[in-house]
N, C-alpha and C positions, 0 to 999 in steps of 0.2 A: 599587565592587565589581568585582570581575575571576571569569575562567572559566578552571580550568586544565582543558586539552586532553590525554588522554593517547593514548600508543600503546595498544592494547588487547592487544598481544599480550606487550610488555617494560615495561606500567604506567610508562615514564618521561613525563615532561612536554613535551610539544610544541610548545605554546606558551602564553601563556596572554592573553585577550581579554578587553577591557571588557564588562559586563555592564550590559543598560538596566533601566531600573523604569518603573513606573508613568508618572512624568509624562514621560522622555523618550521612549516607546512611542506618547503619549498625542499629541505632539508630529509622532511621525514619520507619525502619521493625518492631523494636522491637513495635512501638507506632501503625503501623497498624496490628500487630497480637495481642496486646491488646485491640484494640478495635471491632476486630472478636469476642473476647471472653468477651469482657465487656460490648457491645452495642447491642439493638435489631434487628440493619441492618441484619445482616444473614436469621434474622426468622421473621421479619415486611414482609411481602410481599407489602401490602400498601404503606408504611413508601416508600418503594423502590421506583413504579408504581408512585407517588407524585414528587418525587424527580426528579426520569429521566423527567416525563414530564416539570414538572417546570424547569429546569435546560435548557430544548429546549427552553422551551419559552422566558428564559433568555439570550440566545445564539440569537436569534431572535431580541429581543431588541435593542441589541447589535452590531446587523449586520455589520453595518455601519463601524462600531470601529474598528471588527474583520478584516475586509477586509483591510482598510489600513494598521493594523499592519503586516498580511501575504503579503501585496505589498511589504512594504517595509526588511521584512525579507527575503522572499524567492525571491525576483527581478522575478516575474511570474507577466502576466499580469492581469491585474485586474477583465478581465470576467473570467477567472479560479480559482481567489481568490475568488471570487463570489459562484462559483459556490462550492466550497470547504465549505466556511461556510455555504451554507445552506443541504450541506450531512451530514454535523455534526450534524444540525438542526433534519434532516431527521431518523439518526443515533437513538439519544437521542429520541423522541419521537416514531417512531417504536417501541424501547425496552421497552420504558416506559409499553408497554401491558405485558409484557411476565413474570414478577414478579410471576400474579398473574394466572399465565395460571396452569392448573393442568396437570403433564406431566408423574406422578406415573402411575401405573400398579400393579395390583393386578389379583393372578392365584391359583385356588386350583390345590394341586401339589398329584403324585401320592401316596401319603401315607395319605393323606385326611386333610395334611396339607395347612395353607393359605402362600402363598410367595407373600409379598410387595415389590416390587422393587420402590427405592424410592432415587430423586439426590440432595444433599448437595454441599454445594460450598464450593470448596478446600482449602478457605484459603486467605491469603497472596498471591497478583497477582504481577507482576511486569509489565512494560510498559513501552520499551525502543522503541520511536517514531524517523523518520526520518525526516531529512528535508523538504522533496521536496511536502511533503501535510501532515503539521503537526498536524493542527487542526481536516481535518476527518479523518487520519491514526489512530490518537489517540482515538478517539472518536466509529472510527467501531470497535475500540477493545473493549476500555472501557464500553461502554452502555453496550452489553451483558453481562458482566464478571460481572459488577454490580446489573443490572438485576437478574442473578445468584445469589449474597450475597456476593459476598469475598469483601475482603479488598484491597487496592488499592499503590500503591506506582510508580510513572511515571517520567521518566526520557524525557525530551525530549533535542533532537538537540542542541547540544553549538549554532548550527550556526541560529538555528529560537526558541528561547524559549520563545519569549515574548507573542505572542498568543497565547500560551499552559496556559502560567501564568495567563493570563488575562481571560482566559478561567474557567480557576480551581477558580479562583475568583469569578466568577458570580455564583460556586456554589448555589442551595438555603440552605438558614438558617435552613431549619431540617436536613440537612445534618448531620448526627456526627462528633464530634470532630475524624480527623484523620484517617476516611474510605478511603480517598482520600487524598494523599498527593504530593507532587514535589520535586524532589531530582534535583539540576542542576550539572553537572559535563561530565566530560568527559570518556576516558576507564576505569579508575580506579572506578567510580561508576557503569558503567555498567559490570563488571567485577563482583563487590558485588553484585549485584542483583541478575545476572545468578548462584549463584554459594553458594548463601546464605541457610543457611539449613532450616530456616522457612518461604522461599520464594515458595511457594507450584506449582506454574505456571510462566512460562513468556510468555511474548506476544511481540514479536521482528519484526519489520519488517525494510529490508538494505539488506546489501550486503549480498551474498552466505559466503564470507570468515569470516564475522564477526558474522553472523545466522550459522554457523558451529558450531563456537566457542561457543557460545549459546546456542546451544544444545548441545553440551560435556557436560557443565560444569552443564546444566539439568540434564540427564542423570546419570551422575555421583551420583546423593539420589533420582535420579527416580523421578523426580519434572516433568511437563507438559510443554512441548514446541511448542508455537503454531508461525509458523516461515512464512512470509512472503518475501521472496527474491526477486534475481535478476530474470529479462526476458531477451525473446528473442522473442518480440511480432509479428509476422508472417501473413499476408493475401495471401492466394492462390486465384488468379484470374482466375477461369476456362473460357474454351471457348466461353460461354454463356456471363458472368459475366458483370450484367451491368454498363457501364464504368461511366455513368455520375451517379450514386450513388457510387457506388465504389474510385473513386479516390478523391472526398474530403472529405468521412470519413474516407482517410489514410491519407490525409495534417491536417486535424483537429485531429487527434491521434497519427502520427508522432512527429509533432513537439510542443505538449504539454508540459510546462513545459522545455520547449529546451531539449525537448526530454529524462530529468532528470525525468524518471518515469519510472516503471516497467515493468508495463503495455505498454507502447510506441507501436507503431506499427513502430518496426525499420525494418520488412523486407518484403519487395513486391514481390511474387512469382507467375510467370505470363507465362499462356500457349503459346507456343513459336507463334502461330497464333496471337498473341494481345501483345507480347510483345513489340514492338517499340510504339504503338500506346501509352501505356501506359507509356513506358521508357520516349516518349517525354514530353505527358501531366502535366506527374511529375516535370520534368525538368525546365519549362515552368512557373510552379507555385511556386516551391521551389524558382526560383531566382526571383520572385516579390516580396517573401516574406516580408515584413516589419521588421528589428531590431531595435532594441531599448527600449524609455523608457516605461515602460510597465503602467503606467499612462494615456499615450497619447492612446486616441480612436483607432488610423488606426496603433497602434502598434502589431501584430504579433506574435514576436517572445521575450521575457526579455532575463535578464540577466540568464549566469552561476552561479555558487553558491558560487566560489570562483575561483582566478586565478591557484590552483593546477589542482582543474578538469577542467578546460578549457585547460591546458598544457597534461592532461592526453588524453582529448579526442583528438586533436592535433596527441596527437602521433599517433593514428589509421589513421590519414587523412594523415600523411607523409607514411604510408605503399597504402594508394588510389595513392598518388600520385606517390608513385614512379610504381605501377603496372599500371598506365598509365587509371585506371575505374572510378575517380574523374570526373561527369561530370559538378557538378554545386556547386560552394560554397565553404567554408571550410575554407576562409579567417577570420585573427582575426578582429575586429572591436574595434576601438576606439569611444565608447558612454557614457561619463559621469564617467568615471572611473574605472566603473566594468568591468566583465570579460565577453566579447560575441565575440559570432563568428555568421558567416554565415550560415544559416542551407545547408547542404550537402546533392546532392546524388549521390551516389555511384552505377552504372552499368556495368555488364561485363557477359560474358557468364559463364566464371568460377571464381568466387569474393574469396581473400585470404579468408581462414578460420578462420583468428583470424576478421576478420572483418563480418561473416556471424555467426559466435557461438558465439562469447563474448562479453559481455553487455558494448555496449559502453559507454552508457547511455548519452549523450548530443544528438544535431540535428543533426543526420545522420539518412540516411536512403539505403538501398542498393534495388537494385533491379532485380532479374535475373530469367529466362526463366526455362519453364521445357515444357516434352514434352508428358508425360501422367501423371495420375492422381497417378499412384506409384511412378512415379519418385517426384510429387511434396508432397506427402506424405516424402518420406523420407527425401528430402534436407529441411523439416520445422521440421523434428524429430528428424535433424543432429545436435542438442547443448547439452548441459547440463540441459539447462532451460525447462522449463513445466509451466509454468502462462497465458497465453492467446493467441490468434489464431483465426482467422476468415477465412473461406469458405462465396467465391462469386460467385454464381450459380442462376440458375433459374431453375434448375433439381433436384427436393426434392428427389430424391434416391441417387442421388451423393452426395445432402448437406450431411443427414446424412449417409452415409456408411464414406464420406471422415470424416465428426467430430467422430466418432466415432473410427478412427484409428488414430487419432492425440495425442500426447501423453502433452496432457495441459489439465490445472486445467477446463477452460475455454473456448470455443469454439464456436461463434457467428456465427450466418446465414447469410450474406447479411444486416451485420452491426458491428461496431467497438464499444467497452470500452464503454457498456451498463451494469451497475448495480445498484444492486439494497438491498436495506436495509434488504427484505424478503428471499434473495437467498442465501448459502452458497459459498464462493469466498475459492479459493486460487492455489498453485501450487502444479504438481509432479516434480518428478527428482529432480534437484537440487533446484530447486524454492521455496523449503518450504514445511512445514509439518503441519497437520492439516487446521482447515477451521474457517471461521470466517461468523458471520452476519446467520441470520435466526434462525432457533431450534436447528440446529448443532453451531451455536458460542454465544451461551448459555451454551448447552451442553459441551462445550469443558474447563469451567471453573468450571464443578463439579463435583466431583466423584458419581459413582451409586453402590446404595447397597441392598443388597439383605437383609430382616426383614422377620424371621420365623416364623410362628404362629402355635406350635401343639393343635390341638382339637380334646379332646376326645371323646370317640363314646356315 
């Protein structure tokens, strides 16, 4: 079985790659928990700290390379390709320190004994990467987990694996045979990974319905599920809230990625005092937006990922249009073959709910009024999702009392989809579980154990 690759913005064939199954998936575990237990990786803390750094420096090199290939995979523009390879960069060299960091703890315990607590890397990792930012999704997993000691086995994207590939290549040469490896395939591979009994952690990041399944099938030998899901990215614009910062860090976070990101800032939530001012502005700017090929400088907005999810997000806009709150946009476009539409916004005093909860995930953006600060607490607390959110104030006791009753991973002052290599990231509620990046997505790839020591008197 093979994977044809396309360009997402001219749908021609780019290449086209063997595709694994089941038992050679099943194969490529067995050769990364062989070389947990055969290679110094685990217990090199140097060997490690060498590696990550080199391997940035390699990614660096390589810049150039990296960025056409995610152009042309994911149909994103090119200063977001940009900006993607060098978080991977960023990724990689941050963790390269933490190998060698000492993170133990040592306590005389009430019986006059010594307890070492002391953390080991679990193992066998999995790394089932998404399309829509394959190279640093991968990569803010990966560096920690590695950093950590485990072993590695990574699946990414049928629809973008070439810069994952090309990536895993630049490994450096101390690398071991087989600490890191790439499995290509589709459910059926990622199905093996989740569900494999010497696969000790996954690290998932996609949809809610498919990071479900994911961690079932964790669960199920109690293996570690670190799950990064769907959003429902939310900015509350208070009374205060100033507009001319405010409003194009939700066009530059809205329509990221055509909006194919988690994180997206798909909802604008606005004190009913500033709401037109703001409904218009948006409005104003969505329809200059630029579509097309995302090559070209003054382009804006790329392609969809593929012509299903351009029909899926579609369908939400025929629910805008028939409620009559479509105020700009949502048209499909014919540009070079691929799948685009018009970025969208959607306003209305009361917006259908499957349009204000459920991840559309393309260029839409909705936007609607509240009238205190509970009421716009609760219509941003009203989905499933918990991944990020921003408060736009200039009354530091509103900022934080309102972030602090928001029910997301994440929660920005008076700024949008700011992170950062040293911080721990992720979702509640359905959004996902556990954390990634900093001490905590280190910590999250290895178990802690407790070492007794009796001493006699």
């Amino acid at each position: 079985m093979t994977i044809t690759v396309t360009n997402k913005v001219t749908t021609e064939a780019i290449t086209t790659i063997g595709e694994e199954d089941a038992r050679s998936t099943a194969a490529a575990i067995a050769r990364a928990k062989d070389a947990f237990a055969s290679t110094s990786w685990p217990r090199d803390t140097r060997l490690r700290q060498e590696v990550l750094r080199q391997w940035g420096d390699a990614l660096a090199a390589h810049r150039d390379e990296l960025v056409d290939l995610l152009l042309s995979e994911t149909g994103k523009i090119r200063p977001e390709c940009v900006k993607e390879v060098d978080f991977a960069i960023d990724a990689l060299r941050f963790n390269s320190g933490m190998p060698r960091l000492v993170a133990g703890s040592a306590h005389t315990l009430s019986d006059g004994s010594a307890g070492h607590l002391v953390r080991e890397p679990v193992g066998v990792a999995a790394f089932i990467v998404p399309w829509n930012w394959p190279l640093f999704l991968l990569f803010r997993d990966l560096a920690p987990a590695l950093a950590a000691g485990v072993t590695a086995v990574v699946k990414p994207s049928p629809f973008t694996p070439l810069t994952i590939m090309r990536a895993l290549e630049l490994a450096p040469a101390d690398l071991p045979a087989d600490v890191v490896q790439v499995v290509n395939g589709g459910a059926e591979v990622g199905e093996t990974l989740s569900a494999h009994d010497d696969v000790a952690a996954v690290a998932f990041t996609g949809s809610t319905s498919v990071g479900r399944a994911v961690g079932i099938a964790a669960a199920g030998r109690f293996a570690k599920a670190m799950l990064e899901l769907g959003g429902k990215g939310a900015s509350l614009l208070m009374p205060d809230a100033d507009l001319d910062a405010a409003i194009p860090a939700i066009m530059a976070n809205a329509f990221i990625t055509a909006g194919q990101m988690c994180m997206a800032n798909t909802r604008v939530l606005v004190h009913r005092s500033r709401y037109s001012d703001v409904r218009d502005a948006l409005a104003e700017r969505v329809g200059a937006l630029s579509v097309g090929d995302p090559d070209e400088p003054g382009t804006d907005v790329g392609a969809i990922i593929s012509a299903t999810q351009r029909d899926r997000i579609d369908g939400y806009l025929q629910i805008a249009r028939s409620e009559g709150s479509l105020l700009v946009g949502g048209d499909r476009l014919e540009r070079g073959g691929g799948a685009f539409l018009a970025p969208a916004l959607i306003s209305a005093d009361r917006i259908d709910d499957r349009l204000r909860q459920e991840e559309i995930f393309g260029p839409v953006v909705t936007v609607e009024p509240f009238d205190t600060e509970d009421q716009a607490v609760a219509l941003a607390n009203d989905t499933e999702y918990g991944l990020a959110a921003a408060v736009w104030t200039q009354d530091v006791t509103a900022a934080w009392r309102t972030a602090r009753r928001l029910d997301f991973g994440t929660v920005w002052i008076n700024r949008y989809n700011r992170t950062f290599a040293e911080v721990p990231s992720g979702g509640m509620k359905s959004s996902g579980a556990g954390r990634t990046r900093g001490f905590e997505g280190v910590n999250e790839f290895t178990e802690l154990k407790h070492i007794n020591f009796g001493i006699d008197d």
